[in-house]
N, C-alpha and C positions, 0 to 999 in steps of 0.2 A: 702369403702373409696378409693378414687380414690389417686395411686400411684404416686409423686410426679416427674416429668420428671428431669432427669441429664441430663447437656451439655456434652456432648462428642466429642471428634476430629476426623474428619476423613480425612486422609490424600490423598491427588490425586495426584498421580504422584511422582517424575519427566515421569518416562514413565506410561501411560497409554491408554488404546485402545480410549480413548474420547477424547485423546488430539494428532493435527498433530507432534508438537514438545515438546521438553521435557521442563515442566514445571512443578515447584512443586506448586500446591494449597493446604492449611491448610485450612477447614471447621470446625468450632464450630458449632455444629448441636443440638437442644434438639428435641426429637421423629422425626419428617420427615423435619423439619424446621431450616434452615441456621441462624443462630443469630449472626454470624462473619463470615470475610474471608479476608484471606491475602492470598499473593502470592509469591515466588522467582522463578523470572527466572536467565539465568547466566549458563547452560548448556550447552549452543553454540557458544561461543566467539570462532571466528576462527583469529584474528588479523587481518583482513586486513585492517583496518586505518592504522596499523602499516608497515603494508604490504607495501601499496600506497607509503609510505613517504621517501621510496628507490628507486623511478620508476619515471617514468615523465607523464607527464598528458595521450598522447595517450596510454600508458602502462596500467596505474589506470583503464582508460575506460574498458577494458577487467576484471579487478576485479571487478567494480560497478558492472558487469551484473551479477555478481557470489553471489552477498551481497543475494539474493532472488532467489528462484529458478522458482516463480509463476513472481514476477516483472522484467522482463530481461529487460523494455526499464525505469522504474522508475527510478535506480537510475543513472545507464547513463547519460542518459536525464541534470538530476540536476545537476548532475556534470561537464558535458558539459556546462551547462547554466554559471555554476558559473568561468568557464576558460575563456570562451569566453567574460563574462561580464571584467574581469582583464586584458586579450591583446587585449578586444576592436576589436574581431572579429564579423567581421556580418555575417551572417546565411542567406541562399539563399531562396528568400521566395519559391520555390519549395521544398527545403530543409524540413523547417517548416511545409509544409503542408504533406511530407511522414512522419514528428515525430507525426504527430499528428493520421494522418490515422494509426500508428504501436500503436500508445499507447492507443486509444480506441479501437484496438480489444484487445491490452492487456485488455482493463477493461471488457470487455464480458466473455472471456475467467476465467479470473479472477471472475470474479460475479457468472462463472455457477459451478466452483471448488468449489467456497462457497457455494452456492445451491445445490450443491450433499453433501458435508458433514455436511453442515444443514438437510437434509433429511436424511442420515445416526444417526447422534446425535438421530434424532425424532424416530428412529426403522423404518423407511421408505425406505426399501433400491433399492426398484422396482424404486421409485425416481428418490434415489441415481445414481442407472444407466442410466436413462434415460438424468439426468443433463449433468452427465459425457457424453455421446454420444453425446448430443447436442453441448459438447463444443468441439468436434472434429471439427468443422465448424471452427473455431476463430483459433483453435492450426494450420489448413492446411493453412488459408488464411496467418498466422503469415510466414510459414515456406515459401509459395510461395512465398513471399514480399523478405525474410531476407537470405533464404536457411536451418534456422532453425527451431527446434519446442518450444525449451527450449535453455535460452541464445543467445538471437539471433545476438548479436553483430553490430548492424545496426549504433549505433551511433556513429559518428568521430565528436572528437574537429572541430567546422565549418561546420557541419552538417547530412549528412549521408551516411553510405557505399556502399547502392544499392540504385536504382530509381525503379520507380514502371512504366513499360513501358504499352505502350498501351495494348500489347495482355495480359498483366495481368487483364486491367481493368472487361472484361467481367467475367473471373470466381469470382473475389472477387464482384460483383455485383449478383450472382449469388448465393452466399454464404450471405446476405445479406439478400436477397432476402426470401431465405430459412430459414432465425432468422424470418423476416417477418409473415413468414406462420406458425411459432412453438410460435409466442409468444401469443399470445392467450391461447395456449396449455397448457404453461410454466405457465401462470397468474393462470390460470384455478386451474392446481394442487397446485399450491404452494397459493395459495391467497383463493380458494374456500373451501378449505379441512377441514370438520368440525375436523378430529383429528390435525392439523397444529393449523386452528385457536384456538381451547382447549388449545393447547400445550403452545402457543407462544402470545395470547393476554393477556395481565397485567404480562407475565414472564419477568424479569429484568428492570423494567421498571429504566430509566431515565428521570430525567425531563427537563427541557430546562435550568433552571438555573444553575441546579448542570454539565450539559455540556458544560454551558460556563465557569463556574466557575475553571473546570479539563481541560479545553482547550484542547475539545477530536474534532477530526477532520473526514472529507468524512462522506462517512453512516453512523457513529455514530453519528457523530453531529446532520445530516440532520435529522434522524430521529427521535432526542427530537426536530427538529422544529428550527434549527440554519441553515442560510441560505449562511454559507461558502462553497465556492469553486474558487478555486484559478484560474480556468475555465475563469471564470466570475467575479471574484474579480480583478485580476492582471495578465490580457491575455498575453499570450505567444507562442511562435508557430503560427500558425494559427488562434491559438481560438479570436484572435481581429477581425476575419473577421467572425466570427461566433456569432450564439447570443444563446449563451449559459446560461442557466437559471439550478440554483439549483435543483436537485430532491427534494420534501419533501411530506412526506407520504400523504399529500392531493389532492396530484394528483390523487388519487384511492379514497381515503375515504375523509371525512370532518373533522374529529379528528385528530390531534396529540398527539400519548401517550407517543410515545420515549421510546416501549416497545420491545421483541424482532420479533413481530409481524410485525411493523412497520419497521425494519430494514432489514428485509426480501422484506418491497415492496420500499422502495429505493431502492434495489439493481437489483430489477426486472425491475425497471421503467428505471431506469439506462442503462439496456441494449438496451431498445428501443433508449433513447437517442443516444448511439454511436453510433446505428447502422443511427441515421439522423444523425450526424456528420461526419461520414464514406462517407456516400451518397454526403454531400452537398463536402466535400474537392473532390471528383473524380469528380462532375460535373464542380468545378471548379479552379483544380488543374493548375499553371501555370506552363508556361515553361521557361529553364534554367537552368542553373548546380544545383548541388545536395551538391557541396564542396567551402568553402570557397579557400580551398589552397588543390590541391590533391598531392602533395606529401607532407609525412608525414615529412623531411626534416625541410619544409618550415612553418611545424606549429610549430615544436618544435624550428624552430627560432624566433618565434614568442611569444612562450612561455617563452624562455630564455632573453627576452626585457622587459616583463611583471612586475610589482610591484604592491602591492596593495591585499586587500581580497574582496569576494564577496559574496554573496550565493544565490543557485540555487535551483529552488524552481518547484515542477511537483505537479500536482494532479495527486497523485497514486491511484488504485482503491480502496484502506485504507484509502485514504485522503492525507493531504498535510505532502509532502517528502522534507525534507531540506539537499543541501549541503554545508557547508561551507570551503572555499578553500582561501588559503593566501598563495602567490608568491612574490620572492625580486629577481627578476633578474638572475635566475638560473635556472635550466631545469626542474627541480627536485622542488613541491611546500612543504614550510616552515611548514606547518598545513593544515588539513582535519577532517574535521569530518561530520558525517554522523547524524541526526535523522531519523527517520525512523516514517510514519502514526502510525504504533503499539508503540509506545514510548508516543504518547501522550493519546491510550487509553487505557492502560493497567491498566490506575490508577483506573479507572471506575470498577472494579471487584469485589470490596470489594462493592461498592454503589449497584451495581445490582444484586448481591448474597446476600447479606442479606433481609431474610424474600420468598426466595426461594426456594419450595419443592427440596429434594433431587434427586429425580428424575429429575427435569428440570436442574440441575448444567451444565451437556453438552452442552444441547442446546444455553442457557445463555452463560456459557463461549467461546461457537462458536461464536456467535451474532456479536462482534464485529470484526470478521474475524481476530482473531492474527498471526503473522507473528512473531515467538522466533528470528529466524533467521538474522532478519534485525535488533531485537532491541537491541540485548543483549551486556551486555557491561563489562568490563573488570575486572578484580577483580586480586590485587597485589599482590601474594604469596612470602613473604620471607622466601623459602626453612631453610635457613642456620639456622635461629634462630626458625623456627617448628611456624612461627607465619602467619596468614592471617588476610590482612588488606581490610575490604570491605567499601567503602565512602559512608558517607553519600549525601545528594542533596546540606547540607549546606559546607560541605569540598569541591564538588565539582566545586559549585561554586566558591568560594574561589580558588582555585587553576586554574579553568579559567580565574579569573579578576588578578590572579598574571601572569600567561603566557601571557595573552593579554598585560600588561602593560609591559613586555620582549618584545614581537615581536614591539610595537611601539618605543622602545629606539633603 
């Protein structure tokens, strides 16, 4: 007589070696099979919404670039968009075209940090390293551009800090060049690999409804087969002069499974994409200032005239990154807040972990490239009286439509 299986719990994290940031996952497991899973994060709340809301907008911009340590020009970017859309600053189209050259080799860069610790998750760690060296390519061109490798601080309310001069052109074409000749390579292991494909075809699958349904964004979406990207939805920067088309796993295959196989080759395909995006902005990059107003002076007067909210909006290499920013006439903006690509798909964890071997958890929980850092959010402790108070989605909302209806009176 065959022995009757019991669910059991097994708990991951807050810190564990599978996981980049601290996050706790609860697994209901019976014998090697996930049958529930919930998640908390909330480990990483460093305030700086709260931070911001002491500082004036070109001050803030040095915090965005801090919210991620992988996204230094994501949430910048948004945040700038959403200032400049309130004082009704226009952005120098040379401008636009370095935000956009800075922000797709973020996403290469970004895409190969994923592909090494997807291949780490898989026991693949020969990968692992190869990913990572590749993306030394993307961290030198970032650091030649900016002067950095991490936090590069390139974007100013009205456009950006450094220009990209000529005698730059030829090594970042060079560097380019050399993604060029490796991505074959790159497809090769990550896309041919009978243990990757084992691993990672029908693992976590998502389907196309339930990703629109969870309003999950970037690679995730793309790859149940959702054809957002804010690239090409609602161009910005450059990308109006680009024709920028969605990645979606049928660029390689003919199926869409919305598994974590297929999330794997968005993000590969992806990198071929920047690298033409990259290409085409340097062939036709114009000339002209790089600043709306170059002294900082002269923005923050600009700033101090401003009324009104906005929000700023990037396709981050996670997907689309929101800022929302609301100024009355004062140096210093009224509200901020931040979402973050990882905010919208974190909800998806529970949907693709159920009915997933235990041994796949890693891999699957990598899949959707989370980022604790950027999404985590607040939690009220009332020291005095020994009690903590954590919102729900319905209190919070609630208590957003009561502050919005404050800041309009």
């Amino acid at each position: 007589m065959t022995a009757k299986k019991v669910p059991y719990i097994v708990p991951v994290g807050p810190i564990h070696p599978a996981l980049k940031e601290p996050v706790h996952i609860e697994l209901t497991v019976s014998g090697e099979e996930v049958i529930s899973a919930d998640f908390t994060p909330g480990q990483t709340h460093r305030g700086i919404e709260w931070m911001g809301l002491s500082r004036n907008p070109v001050q803030i911009v040095h915090l965005t670039d801090r919210i991620c340590g992988i996204c230094g020009v994501t949430h910048s970017l948004a945040f700038a968009r959403a200032v400049e859309q309130i004082a009704d600053i226009t952005v120098p189209e040379r401008a636009d075209y370095v935000r956009t050259i800075i922000a797709e080799f973020e996403r290469i860069q970004s895409h190969l940090l994923w592909a090494g610790v997807a291949a780490h998750e898989l026991g693949f760690d020969t990968l692992f390293y190869l990913a990572w060296r590749v993306r030394e390519g993307a961290m030198d061109a970032i650091e030649l551009i900016s002067g950095n490798r991490v936090n590069y601080d390139i974007i100013q309310i009205g456009g950006v800090r450094r220009d990209i001069t000529e005698d730059q052109f030829e090594p970042i074409r060079r560097c380019l060049a050399n993604y060029k000749d490796l991505f074959g390579k790159l497809k090769m292991l990550f896309l041919e690999d009978a243990v990757i494909n084992s691993r990672c075809k029908g693992a976590g699958r998502l389907s196309f409804e339930k990703a629109m349904a969870y309003s999950t964004v970037g690679p995730t979406a793309r790859a149940s087969g959702c054809t957002a990207d804010l690239r090409a939805d609602y161009p910005y920067a450059a990308y109006g002069d680009l024709n920028v088309k969605p990645v979606l796993p049928t660029v390689y295959s003919n199926d869409i499974n919305g598994d974590t196989y297929d999330r794997i080759v968005v993000r590969i395909f992806e990198i071929a994409q920047s690298i033409e995006i990259i290409e085409e902005c340097l062939a036709n990059m114009p000339v002209g200032r790089i600043l709306w107003e170059e002294k900082v002076a002269g923005i923050l007067a600009a700033c101090k005239k401003a009324k009104g909210e906005a929000v700023g909006l990037h396709e981050a290499p996670r997907g689309e990154c929101l800022h929302y920013v609301a100024m009355d006439l004062a140096e210093i903006p009224i509200a901020w807040k931040v979402k973050a690509s990882s905010y919208s798909n974190l909800h998806v964890w529970p949907l693709i972990l159920k009915g997933a071997q235990l041994a796949d958890i890693p891999i699957i929980v990598a899949s959707i490239d989370p980022c604790l850092s950027c999404t985590d959010r607040v939690v009220v402790t009332d020291a005095a009286a020994g009690r903590t108070k954590i919102f729900t989605k319905e209190e919070l909302t609630r208590l957003s439509y009561e502050k919005t209806r404050r800041l309009m009176q």
